[in-house]
C-alpha positions in Angstrom: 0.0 0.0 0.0 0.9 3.3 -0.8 1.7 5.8 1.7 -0.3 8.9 1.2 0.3 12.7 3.3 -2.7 14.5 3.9 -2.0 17.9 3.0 -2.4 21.1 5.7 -5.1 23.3 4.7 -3.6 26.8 5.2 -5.3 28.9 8.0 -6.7 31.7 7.4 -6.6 34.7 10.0 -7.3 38.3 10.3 -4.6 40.4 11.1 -5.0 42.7 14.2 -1.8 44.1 14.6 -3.5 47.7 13.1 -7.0 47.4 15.4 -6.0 49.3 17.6 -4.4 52.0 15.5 -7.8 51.5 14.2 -9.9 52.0 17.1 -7.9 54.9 18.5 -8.1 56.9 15.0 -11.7 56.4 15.0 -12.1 57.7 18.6 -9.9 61.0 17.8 -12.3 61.6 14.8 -15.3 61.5 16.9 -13.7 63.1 20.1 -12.7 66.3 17.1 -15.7 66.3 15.3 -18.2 66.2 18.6 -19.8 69.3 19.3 -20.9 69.8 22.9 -23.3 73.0 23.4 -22.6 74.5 26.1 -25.7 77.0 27.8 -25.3 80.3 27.0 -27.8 82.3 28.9 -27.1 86.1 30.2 -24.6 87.5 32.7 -26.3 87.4 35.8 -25.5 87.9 39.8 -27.5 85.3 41.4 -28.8 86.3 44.8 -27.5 84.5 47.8 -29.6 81.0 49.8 -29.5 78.8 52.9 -30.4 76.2 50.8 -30.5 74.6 47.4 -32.4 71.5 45.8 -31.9 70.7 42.1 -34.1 70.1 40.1 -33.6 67.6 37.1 -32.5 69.3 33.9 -35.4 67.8 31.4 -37.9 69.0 33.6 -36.1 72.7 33.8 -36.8 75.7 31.2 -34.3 78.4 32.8 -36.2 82.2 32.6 -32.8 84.5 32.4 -33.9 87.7 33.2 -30.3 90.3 33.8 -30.2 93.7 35.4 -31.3 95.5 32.1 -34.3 93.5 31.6 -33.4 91.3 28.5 -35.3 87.8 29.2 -33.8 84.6 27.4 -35.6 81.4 27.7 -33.0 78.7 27.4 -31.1 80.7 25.4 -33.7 81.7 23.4 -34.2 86.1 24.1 -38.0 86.3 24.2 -40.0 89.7 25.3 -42.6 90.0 27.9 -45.7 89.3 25.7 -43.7 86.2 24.2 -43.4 84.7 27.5 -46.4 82.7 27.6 -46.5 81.4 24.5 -43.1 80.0 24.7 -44.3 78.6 27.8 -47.4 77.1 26.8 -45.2 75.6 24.1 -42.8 74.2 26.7 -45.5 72.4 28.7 -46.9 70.8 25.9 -43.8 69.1 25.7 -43.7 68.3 28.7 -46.7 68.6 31.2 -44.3 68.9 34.5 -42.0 71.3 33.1 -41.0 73.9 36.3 -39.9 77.4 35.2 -36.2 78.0 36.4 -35.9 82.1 37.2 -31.8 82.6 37.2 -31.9 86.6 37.7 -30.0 89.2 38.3 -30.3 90.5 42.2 -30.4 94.1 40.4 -33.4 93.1 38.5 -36.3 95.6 38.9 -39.1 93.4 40.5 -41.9 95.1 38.2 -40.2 93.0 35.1 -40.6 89.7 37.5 -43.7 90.4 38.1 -44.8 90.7 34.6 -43.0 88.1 33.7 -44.7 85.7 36.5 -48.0 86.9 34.9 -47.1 85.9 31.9 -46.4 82.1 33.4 -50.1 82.5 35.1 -51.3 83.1 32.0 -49.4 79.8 30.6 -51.1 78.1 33.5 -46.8 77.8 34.1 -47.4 77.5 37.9 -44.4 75.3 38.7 -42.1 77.9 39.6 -38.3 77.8 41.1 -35.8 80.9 41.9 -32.0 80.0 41.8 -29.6 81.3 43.6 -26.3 80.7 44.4 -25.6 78.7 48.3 -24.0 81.1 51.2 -20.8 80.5 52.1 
């Protein structure tokens, strides 16, 4: 009888010495090309608290108002008549949406209270005042 070798079938295999060149190229081109917005809002001297709770950031729309009287409405600059229909539009979105007042402590009160008519008028009744903690 003859003798007969079986041949070796040749492996195949991926190379993987470049993966991680790869892998860390891909993460520099996302890590550039991310854009991260960061809140703009106005210039404003927040009064002073005791005490501060947070309040989740989805459930927030932050009311700037800054010692000239220029209101912004995350980010957005809105006048006084524009207030409640921004707000209205806001808690359609979302039904538990509190209104976040980050003013200046120069800010004449008869803007704030127009401004908190405005939110009445919204049916906007959740309302917060932020300020910065005492130290």
């Amino acid at each position: 009888m003859a003798n007969i070798k079986k041949t070796k079938k040749p492996e195949t295999t991926i190379p993987t010495a470049s993966m991680s060149d790869i892998a860390f190229l891909l993460l520099l081109f996302f890590m550039v090309s991310t854009v991260f917005v960061k809140e703009k809002g106005l210039n404003v001297n927040l009064p002073k608290a005791g005490e501060i709770q947070k309040i989740p950031r989805d459930q927030a729309a932050t009311i700037y108002v800054d010692r000239y009287g220029t209101i912004s409405i995350d980010d957005f600059v809105v006048t006084i008549p524009d207030v409640q229909w921004v707000m209205q539009k806001k808690l359609a979105e979302n039904f538990n949406v509190i209104s976040c007042f980050r003013t200046d402590m120069e800010t004449n009160y008869g803007i704030m209270s127009d401004i908190m008519n405005q939110l009445r008028e919204a049916n906007a009744l959740r309302v917060s005042f932020e300020a910065k903690l005492k130290r």
